[in-house]
C-alpha positions in Angstrom: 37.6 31.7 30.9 37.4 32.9 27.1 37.5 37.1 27.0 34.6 38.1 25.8 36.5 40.3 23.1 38.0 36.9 21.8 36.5 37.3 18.6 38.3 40.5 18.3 41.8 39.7 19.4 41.6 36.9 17.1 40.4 39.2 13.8 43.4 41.6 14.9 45.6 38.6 15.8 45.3 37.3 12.0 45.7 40.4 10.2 48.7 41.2 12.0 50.2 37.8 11.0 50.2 39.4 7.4 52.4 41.7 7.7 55.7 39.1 8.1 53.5 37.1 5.3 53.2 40.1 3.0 57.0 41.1 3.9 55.6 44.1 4.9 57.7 44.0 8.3 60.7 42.4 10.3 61.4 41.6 13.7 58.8 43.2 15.5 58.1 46.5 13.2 54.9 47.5 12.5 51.3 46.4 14.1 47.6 46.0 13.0 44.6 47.1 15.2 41.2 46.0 14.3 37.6 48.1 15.6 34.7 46.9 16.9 32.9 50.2 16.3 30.0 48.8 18.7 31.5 48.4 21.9 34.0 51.5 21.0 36.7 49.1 21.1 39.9 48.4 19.4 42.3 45.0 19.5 46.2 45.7 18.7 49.4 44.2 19.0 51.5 44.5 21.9 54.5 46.3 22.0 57.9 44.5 21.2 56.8 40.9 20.5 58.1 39.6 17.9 55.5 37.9 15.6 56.7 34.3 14.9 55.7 34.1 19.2 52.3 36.2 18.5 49.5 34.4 20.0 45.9 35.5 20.1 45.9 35.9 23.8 48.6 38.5 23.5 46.4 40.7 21.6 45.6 44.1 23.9 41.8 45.6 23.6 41.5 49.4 24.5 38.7 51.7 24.5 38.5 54.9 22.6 39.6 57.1 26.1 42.9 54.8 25.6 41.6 52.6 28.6 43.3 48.5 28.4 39.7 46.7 29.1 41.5 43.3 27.7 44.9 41.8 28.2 48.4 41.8 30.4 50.6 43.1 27.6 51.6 46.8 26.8 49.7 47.6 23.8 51.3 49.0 20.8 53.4 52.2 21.5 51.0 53.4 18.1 48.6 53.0 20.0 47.8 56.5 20.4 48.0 57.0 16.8 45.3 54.4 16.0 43.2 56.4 18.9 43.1 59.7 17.1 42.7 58.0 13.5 39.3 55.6 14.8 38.0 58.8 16.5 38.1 61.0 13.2 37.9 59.0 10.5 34.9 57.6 10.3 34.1 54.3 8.3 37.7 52.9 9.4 37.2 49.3 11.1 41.6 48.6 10.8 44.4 50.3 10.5 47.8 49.3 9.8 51.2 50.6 10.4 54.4 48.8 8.9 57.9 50.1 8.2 57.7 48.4 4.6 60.6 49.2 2.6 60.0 51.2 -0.8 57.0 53.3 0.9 59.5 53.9 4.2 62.1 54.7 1.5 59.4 57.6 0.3 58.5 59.0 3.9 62.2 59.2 4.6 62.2 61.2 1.3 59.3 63.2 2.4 57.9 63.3 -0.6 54.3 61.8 -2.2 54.3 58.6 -4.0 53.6 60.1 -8.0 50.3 58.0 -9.7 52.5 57.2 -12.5 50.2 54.6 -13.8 47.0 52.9 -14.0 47.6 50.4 -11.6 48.0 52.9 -9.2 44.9 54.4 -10.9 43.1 51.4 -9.9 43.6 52.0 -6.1 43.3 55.5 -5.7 42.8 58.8 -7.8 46.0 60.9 -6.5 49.3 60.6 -5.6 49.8 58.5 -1.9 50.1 62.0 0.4 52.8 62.5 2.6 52.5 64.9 5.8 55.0 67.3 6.7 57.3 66.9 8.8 56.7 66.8 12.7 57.7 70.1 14.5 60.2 70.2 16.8 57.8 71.4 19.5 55.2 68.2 18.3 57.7 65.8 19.3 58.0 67.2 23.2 54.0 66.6 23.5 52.4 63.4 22.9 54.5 61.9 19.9 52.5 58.9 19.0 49.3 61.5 19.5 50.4 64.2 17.1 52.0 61.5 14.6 48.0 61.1 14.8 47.1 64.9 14.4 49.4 65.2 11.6 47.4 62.2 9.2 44.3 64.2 10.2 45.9 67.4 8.7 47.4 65.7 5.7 43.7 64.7 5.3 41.6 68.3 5.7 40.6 67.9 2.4 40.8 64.3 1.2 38.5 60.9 1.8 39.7 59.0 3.9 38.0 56.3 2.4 38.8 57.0 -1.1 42.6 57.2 0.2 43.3 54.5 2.6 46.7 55.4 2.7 49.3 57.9 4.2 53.1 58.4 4.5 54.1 60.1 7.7 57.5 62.2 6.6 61.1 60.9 8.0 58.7 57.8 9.7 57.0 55.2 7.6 53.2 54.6 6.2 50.1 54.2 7.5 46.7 52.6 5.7 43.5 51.6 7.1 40.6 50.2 5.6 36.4 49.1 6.8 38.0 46.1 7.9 41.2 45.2 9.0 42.0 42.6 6.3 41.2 45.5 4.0 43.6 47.6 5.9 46.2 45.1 5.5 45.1 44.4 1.7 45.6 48.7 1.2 49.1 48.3 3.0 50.6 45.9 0.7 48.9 47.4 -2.3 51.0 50.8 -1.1 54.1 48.4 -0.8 53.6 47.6 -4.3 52.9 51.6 -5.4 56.1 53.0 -3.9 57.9 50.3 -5.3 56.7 50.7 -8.8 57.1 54.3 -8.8 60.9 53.9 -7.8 61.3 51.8 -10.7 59.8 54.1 -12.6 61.4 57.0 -11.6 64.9 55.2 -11.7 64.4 54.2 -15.3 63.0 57.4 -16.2 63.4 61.1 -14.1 61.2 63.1 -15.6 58.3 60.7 -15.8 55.3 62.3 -16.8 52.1 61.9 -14.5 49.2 59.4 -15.5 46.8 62.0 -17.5 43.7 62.4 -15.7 41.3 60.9 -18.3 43.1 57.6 -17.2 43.1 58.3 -13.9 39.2 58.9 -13.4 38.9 55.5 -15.9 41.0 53.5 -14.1 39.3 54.4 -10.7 35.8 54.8 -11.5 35.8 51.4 -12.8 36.4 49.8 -9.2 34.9 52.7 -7.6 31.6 54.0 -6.9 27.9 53.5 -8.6 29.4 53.0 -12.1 32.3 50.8 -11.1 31.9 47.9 -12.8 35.1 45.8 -12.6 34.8 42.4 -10.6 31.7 40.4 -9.9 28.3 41.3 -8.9 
């Protein structure tokens, strides 16, 4: 008998086959989950298997109390993460979590992705944050929880929406999205960012930061009630 979530698993099941198609992820790194905000339920990948044997049956649904209600894997050990992140952040429908290798290269730097130019400009309006680094007595409670707790404090004072995209310092990024193909779409874009900024930085130190007047251009044109790149 078809689960009734099989929609779901399937919507979570094709955005995580991205991230090997992206190059976003080897092996078995990294996961997507995928909301259905409705049921207050969430589809991810199960822990350890390896995506060239993912099948859409091995997706794992679990509630928003972290309850399985779908499936006879072990979700995600994010899992937890994802939890806290689809309980606070509202307007999130996907998030995504790879080990991808310039923006990992940043997080183990600890340090924010610069906006160096306007194609970052086109994605977001500030540098990609990075959080601090977890404390000591953080990592004896519930890891995967606080990993969780410390995006939500990176983000006090940002939109989440407006930034789909975190570092987690020493670990590796995070983006999300309404959907989860849009989660996947802000993940690869952040590939591309940390990548262009190490170029940038390698060929030139002291690179100066995008001035703001290009910044605000760049992403008011996608952006908001005057953006006016794309089709109607």
């Amino acid at each position: 008998m078809e689960s009734k979530y099989h929609a779901l698993k399937e919507r979570a099941w094709a955005a995580n086959m991205e991230i090997p198609r992206r190059g976003l992820a080897i092996y078995t790194f990294g996961n997507v989950s995928a909301l259905d905000a409705r049921a207050g339920v969430f589809a991810i990948k199960p822990s350890g298997v390896p995506y060239d044997q993912l099948q859409v049956e091995h997706m794992v649904v679990v509630d928003l109390e972290g309850r399985i209600v779908d499936g006879t894997l072990r979700p995600s050990s994010d899992t937890r993460t994802h939890l806290v992140l689809y309980r606070n952040l509202k307007g999130v429908g996907g998030i995504v979590h790879t080990h991808s290798t310039y923006a990992t290269g940043w997080a183990q730097a600890h340090l924010p992705i610069p906006i160096y130019g306007t194609t970052h400009a086109d994605h977001l309006a500030e540098d990609v944050p990075c959080t601090e680094v977890m404390s000591a007595e953080a990592v004896e409670r519930d890891y995967e929880m606080e990993t969780g707790q410390q995006i939500l404090e990176c983000f006090r004072h940002r939109d989440p929406l407006h930034t789909p995209m975190v570092l987690v310092a020493g670990h590796a990024p995070f983006a999300w999205g309404e959907t989860p193909e849009k989660a996947v779409y802000n993940a690869a874009v952040l590939e591309e960012l940390a990548k262009m900024a190490f170029i940038t930085r390698g060929i030139h130190p002291e690179a100066a930061r995008l001035p703001d007047r290009l910044i605000r251009k760049h992403f008011e044109r996608k952006h908001g009630p005057s953006a006016y790149y794309g089709q109607k």
